[in-house]
N, C-alpha and C positions, 0 to 999 in steps of 0.2 A: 295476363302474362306479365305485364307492367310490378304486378306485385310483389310475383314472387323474384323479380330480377332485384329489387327491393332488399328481400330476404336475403338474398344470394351476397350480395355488396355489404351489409350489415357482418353476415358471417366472416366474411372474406379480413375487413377491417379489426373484426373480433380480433379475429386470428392472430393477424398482425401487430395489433396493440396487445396482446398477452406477450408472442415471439418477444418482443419490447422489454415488457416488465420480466421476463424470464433473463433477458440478456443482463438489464440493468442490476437485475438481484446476481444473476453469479458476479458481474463487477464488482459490487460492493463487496460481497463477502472474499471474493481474492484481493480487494486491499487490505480486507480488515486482519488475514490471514498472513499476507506481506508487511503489516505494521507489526502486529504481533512477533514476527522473525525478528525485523528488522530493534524493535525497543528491547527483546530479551538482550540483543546480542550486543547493543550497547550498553544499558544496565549490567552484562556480565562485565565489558570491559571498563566501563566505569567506574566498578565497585575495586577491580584490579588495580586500577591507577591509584585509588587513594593514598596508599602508603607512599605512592612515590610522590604522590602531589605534597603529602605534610612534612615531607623531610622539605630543609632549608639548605639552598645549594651553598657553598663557600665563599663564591664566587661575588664581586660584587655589586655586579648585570646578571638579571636572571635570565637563561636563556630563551630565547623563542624558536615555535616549534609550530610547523606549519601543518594544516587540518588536512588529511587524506581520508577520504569516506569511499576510496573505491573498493573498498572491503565488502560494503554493504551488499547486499543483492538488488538486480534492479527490478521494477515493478511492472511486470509483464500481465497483464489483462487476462489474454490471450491463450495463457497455460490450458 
């Protein structure tokens, strides 16, 4: 009897460390799916700034302009 309780506790564990690696794998691949959003959307507007970033303002302090990233999306796991 001892054996097969054995057997039973091995499965049981299987189980659980698969459930595991299945969780872990969709994690990664919704970050890598959330970085992916997140670098196009920056690269897009990156590429928009340039022309404003090469012009040279008049002025003879260039202005400062503070960083707002709440545009991004945030990184939700759990989708």
């Amino acid at each position: 009897m001892k054996r097969y309780k054995n057997r039973a506790q091995t499965t049981v564990e299987l189980a659980l460390a698969m459930i595991g690696v299945v969780i872990l794998f969709l994690g990664c691949i919704n970050t890598f799916v959330w970085l992916n959003r997140v670098m196009a959307a920056r690269q897009k507007l990156y590429d928009e700034s340039r022309a404003k970033a090469a012009s040279v303002p008049s002025s003879k302090t260039p202005d400062e302009r503070q960083v707002n990233e709440s545009w991004l999306p945030k990184l939700n796991t759990l989708e």
